[in-house]
N, C-alpha and C positions, 0 to 999 in steps of 0.2 A: 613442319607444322602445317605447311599447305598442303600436304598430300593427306595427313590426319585427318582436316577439317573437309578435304574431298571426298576423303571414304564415309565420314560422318554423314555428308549431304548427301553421297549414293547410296548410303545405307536406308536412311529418312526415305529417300523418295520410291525406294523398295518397298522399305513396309506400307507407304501409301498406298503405292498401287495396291496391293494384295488385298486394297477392303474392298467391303460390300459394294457393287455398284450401283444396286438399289436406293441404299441410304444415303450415297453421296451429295446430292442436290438437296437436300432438307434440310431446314431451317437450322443454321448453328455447325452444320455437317460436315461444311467443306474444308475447311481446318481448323485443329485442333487448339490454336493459337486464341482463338475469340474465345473460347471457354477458362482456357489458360488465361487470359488477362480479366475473366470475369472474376475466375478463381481469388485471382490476384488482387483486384479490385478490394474485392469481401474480404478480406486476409486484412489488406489496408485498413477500412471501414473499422473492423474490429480493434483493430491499438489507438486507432485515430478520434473514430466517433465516441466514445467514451470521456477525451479528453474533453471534445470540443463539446458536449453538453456536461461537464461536471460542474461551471459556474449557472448551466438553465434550471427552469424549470421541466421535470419530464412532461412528458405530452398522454393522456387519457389513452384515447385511441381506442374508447369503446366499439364505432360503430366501424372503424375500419377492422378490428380483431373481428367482431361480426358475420362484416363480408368474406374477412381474409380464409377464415376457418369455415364456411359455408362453403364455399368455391373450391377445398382443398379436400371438405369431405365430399364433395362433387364429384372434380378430380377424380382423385383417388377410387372411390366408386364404383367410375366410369370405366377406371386402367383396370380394375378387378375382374370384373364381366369380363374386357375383353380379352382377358388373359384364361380366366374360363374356359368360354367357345373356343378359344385356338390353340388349348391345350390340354388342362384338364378333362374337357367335356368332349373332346375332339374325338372320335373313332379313329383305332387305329395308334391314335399319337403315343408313344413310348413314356412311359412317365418315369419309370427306372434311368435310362439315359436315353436322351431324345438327341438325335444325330441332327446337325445344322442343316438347314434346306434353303440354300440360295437360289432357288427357282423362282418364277412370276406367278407360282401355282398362288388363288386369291389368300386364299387362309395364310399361306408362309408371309403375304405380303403384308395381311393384316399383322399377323405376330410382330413384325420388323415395326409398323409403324408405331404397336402399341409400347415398345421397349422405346420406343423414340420419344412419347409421352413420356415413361418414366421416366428417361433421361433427362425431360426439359422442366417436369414437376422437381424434379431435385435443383433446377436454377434457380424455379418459383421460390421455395421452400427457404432460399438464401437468405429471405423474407424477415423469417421467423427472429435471427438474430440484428437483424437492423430493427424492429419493434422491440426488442430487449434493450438496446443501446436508447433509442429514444423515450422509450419510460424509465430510463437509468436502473436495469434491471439488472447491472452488472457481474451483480454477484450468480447470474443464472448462464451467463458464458463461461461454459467452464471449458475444459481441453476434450472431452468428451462432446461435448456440444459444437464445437468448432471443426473438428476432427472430423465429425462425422457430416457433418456442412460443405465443407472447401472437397473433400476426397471424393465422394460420390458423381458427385456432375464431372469429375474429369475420368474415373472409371467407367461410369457408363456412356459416357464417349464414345471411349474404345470399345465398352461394348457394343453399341450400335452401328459402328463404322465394321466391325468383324464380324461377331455373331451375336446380329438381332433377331434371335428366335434359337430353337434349340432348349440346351440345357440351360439357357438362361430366364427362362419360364419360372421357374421357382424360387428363387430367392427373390423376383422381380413382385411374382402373383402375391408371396406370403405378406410382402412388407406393402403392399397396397390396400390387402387385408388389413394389417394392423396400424394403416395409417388412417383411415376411413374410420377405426372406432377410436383412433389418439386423437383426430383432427375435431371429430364429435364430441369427445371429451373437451379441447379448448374453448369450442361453440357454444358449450353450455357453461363454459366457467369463464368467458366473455360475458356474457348475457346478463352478469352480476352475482351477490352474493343469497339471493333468494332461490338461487339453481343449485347451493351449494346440499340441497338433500338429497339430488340423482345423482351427487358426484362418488358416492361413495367408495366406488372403483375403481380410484385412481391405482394402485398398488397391484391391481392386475393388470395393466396395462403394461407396468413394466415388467412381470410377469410373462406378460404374453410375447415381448420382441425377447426374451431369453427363451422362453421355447421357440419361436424365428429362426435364431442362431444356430438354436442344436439341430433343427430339420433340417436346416442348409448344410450343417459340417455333417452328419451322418447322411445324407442323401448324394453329397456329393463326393463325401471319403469314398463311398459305395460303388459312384461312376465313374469315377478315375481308374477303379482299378478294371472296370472292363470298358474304356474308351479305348479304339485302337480296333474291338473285334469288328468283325462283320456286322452286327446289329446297331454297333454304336461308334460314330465316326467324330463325336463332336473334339472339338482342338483340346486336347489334355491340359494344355500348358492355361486356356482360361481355368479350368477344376484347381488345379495346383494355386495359383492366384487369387481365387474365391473362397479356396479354404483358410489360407493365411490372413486374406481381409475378414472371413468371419470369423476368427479365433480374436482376432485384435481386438471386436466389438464385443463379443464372449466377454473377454476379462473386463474390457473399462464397463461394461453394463453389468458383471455382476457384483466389480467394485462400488458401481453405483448403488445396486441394491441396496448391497454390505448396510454402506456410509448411510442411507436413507431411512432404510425401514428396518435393519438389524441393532446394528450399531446406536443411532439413534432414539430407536426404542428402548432398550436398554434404562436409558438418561431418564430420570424425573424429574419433569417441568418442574423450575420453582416458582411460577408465576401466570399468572393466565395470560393468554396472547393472543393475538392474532397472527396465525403461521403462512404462508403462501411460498408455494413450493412449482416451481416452476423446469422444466426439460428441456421440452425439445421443437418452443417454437409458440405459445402463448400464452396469455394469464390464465395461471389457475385461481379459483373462487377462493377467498379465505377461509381456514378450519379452525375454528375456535378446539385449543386445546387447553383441559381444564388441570386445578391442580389434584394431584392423586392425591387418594384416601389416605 
């Protein structure tokens, strides 16, 4: 048993060495352990905080959804640009498959740090379901919602500790895109229920992270199979790993559809209501749904 648990910890302190030396000293960076018991933390929070406000009252939390979703379509924004300039917009940079460039050259360095952002924006973002538990929004944690919360910040860990920059440009760029107009969408259905006439396009939105999905799994089915040549050296084995993660979100996202806007539709309201339909991290504005003709 002691020699197991030896090769185990010479095993560990191999793959350590082998990361980026660049990103090592950065904030959360140095191991992977702090992220793991943030993970951990939030995982708790969710079976926990539920309980402990089911005899409160929930909490408003107008003016913090406000900020929270101002700052996130900031954020986000910001990570967009700068995935832009050091990739898309880059001369030169390979968008088919872009081989990893651990050098101090500036642009590689920027790339590495803006993946570092994404990485610490998905800690932020943990956010989104502690303001769900505190306005006893329960029913809006779903396994999809969780799932896609606790996994991310410990993926892109490792992606940042290995390849921060590269072929990881594009599932990073697309979904910063489509967080910047999901986060503007919370902003405005924060705001109240007098914003609820610019909301109308909610239903694209989930729309838009399933086309996310299919770019990322055809883009990168694409570059696995010529990682390895000469022009494209990036590590196969992240391709292989990204495409499994994006098929998993594939399906629980077009189950969501399904259930949401297919399925549901379907159903004729027998009563008027007030509906509020909530994802992936703030209020949305009520939608008065009337009864059919």
């Amino acid at each position: 048993m002691m020699q197991v648990m030896q090769s185990v910890f010479e095993y560990y302190d191999w793959i350590m060495s082998e990361r980026d030396p660049r990103s090592t000293s950065w904030f959360l960076m140095d191991s992977p352990w702090t992220t793991v018991a943030i993970v951990a933390l939030y995982l708790a929070f969710v079976v926990a905080g539920p309980r402990y406000m089911a005899d409160k009252k929930p909490f408003a939390l107008k003016e913090v959804l406000v900020v929270y979703n101002f700052a996130l379509v900031c954020l986000s924004a910001y990570m967009f640009y700068e995935f832009l300039v050091t990739s898309w917009l880059k001369p030169g940079f390979n968008l088919v498959c872009s081989s990893m460039d651990y050098s101090n050259d500036r642009d590689a360095v920027r790339l590495a740090k803006v993946c570092w952002w994404f990485y610490f924006s998905k800690i932020i973002e943990l956010l989104d379901t502690v303001f769900f538990v505190l306005r006893k929004k329960n029913n809006q944690i779903s396994f999809l919602h969780v799932y896609h919360h606790s996994t991310m910040p410990l993926l892109w860990w490792v992606g940042v500790s290995f390849v921060p920059g590269g072929e990881a440009y594009l599932s990073a760029s697309i979904n910063c895109f489509i967080h910047t107009v999901m986060y503007l969408y919370y902003l405005l259905a924060a705001m109240g229920p007098h914003m609820q006439k610019y909301l109308w396009w909610k239903r694209y939105m989930t729309t838009l992270q399933l086309l996310q999905f299919w770019a990322i799994l055809l883009h990168t089915g694409y570059a696995v199979t010529v990682t390895g040549s000469d022009w494209c050296t990036f590590p196969v084995g992240y391709g292989y790993a990204l495409i499994l993660y994006d098929l998993s979100h594939l399906a629980l996202f077009s189950n969501f559809y399904y259930q949401t806007y297919v399925k549901k539709g379907r159903r004729q309201p027998s009563a008027e209501t007030n509906h509020v339909t909530e994802v992936d991290g703030s209020v949305r504005a009520p939608r008065k749904v009337q009864k059919a003709d």
